[in-house]
C-alpha positions in Angstrom: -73.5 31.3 -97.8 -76.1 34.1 -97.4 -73.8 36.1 -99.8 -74.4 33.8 -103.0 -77.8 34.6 -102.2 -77.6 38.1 -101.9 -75.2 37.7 -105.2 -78.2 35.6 -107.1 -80.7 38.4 -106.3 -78.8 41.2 -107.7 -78.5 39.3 -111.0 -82.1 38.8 -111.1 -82.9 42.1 -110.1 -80.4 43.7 -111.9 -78.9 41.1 -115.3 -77.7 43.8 -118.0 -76.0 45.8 -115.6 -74.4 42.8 -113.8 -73.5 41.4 -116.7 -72.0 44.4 -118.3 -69.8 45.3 -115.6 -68.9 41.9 -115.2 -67.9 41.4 -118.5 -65.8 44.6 -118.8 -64.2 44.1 -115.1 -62.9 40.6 -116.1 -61.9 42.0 -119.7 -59.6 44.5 -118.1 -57.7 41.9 -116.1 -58.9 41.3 -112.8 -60.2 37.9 -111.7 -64.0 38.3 -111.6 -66.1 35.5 -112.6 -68.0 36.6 -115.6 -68.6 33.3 -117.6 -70.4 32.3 -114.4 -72.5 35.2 -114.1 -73.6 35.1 -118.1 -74.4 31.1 -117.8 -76.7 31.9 -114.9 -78.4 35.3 -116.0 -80.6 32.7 -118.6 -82.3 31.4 -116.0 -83.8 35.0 -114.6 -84.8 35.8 -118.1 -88.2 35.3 -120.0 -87.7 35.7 -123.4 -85.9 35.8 -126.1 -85.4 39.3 -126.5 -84.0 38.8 -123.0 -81.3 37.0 -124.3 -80.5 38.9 -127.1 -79.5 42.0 -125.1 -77.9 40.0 -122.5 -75.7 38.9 -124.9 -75.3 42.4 -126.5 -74.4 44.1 -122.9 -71.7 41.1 -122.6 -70.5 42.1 -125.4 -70.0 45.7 -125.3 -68.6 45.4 -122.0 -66.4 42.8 -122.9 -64.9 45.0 -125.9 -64.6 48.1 -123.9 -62.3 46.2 -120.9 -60.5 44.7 -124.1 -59.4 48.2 -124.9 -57.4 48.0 -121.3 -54.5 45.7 -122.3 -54.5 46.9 -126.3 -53.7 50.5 -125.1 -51.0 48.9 -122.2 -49.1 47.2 -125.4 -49.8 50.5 -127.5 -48.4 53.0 -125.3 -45.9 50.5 -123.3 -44.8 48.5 -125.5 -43.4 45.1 -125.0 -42.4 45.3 -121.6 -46.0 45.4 -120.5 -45.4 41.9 -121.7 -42.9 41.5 -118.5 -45.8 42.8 -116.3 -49.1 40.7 -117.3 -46.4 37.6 -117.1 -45.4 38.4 -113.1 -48.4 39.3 -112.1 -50.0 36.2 -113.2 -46.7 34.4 -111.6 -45.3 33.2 -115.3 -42.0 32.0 -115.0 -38.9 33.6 -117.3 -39.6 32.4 -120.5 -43.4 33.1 -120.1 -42.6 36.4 -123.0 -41.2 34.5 -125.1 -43.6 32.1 -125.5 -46.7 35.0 -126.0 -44.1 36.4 -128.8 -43.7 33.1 -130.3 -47.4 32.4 -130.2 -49.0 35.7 -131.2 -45.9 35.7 -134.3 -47.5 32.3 -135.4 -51.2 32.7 -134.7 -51.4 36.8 -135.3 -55.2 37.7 -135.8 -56.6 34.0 -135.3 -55.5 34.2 -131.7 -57.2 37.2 -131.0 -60.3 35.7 -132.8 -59.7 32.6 -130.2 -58.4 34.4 -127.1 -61.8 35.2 -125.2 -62.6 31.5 -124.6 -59.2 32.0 -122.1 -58.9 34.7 -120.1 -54.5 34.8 -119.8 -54.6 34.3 -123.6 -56.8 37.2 -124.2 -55.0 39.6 -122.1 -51.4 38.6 -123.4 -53.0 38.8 -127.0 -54.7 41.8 -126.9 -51.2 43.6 -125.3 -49.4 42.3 -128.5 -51.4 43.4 -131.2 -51.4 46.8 -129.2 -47.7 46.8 -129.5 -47.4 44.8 -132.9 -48.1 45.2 -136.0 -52.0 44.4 -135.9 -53.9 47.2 -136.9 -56.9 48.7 -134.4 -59.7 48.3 -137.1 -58.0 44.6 -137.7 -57.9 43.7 -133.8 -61.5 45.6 -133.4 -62.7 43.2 -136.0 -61.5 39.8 -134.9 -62.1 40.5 -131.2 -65.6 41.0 -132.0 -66.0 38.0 -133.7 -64.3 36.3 -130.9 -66.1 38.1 -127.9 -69.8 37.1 -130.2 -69.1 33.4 -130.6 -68.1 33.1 -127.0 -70.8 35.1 -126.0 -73.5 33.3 -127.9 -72.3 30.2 -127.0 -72.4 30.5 -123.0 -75.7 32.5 -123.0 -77.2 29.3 -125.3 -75.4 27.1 -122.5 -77.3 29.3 -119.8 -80.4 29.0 -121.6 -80.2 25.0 -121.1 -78.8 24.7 -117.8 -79.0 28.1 -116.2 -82.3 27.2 -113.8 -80.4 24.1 -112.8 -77.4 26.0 -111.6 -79.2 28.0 -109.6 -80.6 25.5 -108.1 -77.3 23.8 -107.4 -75.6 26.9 -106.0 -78.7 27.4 -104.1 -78.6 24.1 -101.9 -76.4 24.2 -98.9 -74.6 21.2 -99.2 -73.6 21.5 -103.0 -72.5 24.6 -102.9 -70.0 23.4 -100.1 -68.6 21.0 -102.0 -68.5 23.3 -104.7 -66.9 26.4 -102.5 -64.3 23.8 -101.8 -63.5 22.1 -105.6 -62.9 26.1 -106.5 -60.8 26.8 -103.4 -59.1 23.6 -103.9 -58.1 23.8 -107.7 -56.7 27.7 -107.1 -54.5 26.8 -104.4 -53.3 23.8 -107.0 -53.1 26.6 -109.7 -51.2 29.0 -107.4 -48.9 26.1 -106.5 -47.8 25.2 -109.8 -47.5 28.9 -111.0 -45.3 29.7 -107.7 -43.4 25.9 -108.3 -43.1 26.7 -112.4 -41.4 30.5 -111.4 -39.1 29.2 -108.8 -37.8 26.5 -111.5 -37.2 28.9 -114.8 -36.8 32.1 -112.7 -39.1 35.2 -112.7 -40.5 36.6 -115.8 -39.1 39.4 -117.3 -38.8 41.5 -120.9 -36.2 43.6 -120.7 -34.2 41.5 -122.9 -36.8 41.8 -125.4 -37.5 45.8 -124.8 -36.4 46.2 -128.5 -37.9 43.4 -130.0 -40.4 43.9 -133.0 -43.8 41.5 -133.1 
């Protein structure tokens, strides 16, 4: 487990940075544990100016890698719909559902999407390719991306020391290495089961469909 603490000293040595990139690497779409990192970074920190720009590099980081999948539904349209859904293994119906979702909840669930990470991605790729305006999505996505932000940097800020402290003791960070490894084979499973039931996902059917 030497790596965790190689991982831990980095954040210390290093917290805006780390949690910039992290925040921006996860925004884009790849896996990459970000709300981790920012509940942690608290507990390396001294004061409260300390936290303010912690939050503020989450943040801007976070915005930027939103741009990712917003200019993927601007400049592909719809059918990057059909690609966000295989990749994360939904099953046929999985564009219909975002369309029918995004059609009902518009701007709210891009104010809402950043305390999920699939429902961000699939709603930031519709308002790129629907009808939301970029000063609109801008707007509610930073509202979003600053209540989620404040609110696990003030959950840090409580607990943070104490999950260090956790993931810093052998035998709980076993049983924690195995709880995560356990619930993403589960997830996998189900995803993989789900797919092989309805069929893959796919949007050309829907190429010419308007959000």
């Amino acid at each position: 487990m030497g790596s965790v603490d190689s991982s831990l000293q980095l954040l210390a040595d290093h917290p805006l940075a780390v949690v910039f990139w992290a925040s921006l690497i996860e925004a884009i779409g790849i896996p990459f544990p970000s709300r981790v990192i920012l509940i942690l970074t608290p507990a390396f920190l001294s004061t409260r100016t300390d936290l303010a720009e912690i939050a503020l590099a989450a943040i801007v980081g976070a915005l930027l890698g939103d741009h990712v999948p917003y200019l993927a539904g601007r400049f592909a349209g719809i059918r990057i719909l059909g690609v966000y859904c295989r990749v994360t293994l939904g099953s046929e119906n999985c564009v219909e559902k975002t369309l029918r979702l995004f059609q009902r909840f518009r701007s709210w669930a891009i104010l809402a999407s950043r305390f999920s990470t699939s429902v961000r991605l699939f709603a930031a790729a519709c308002a790129g390719c629907g009808q939301v305006t970029y000063l609109r999505y801008l707007a509610f996505d930073t509202v979003g991306t600053a209540v989620y932000t404040i609110v696990c940097v003030l959950i840090g800020a409580f607990i943070g020391e104490r999950a260090v402290v956790f993931f810093t003791t052998d035998r709980r960070r076993w049983l924690f290495a195995i709880l995560v490894a356990t619930a993403f084979t589960t997830l996998i499973a189900y995803r993989l089961w789900r797919r092989y039931r309805h069929g893959t996902a796919h949007a050309a059917s829907l190429a010419d469909a308007r959000i």
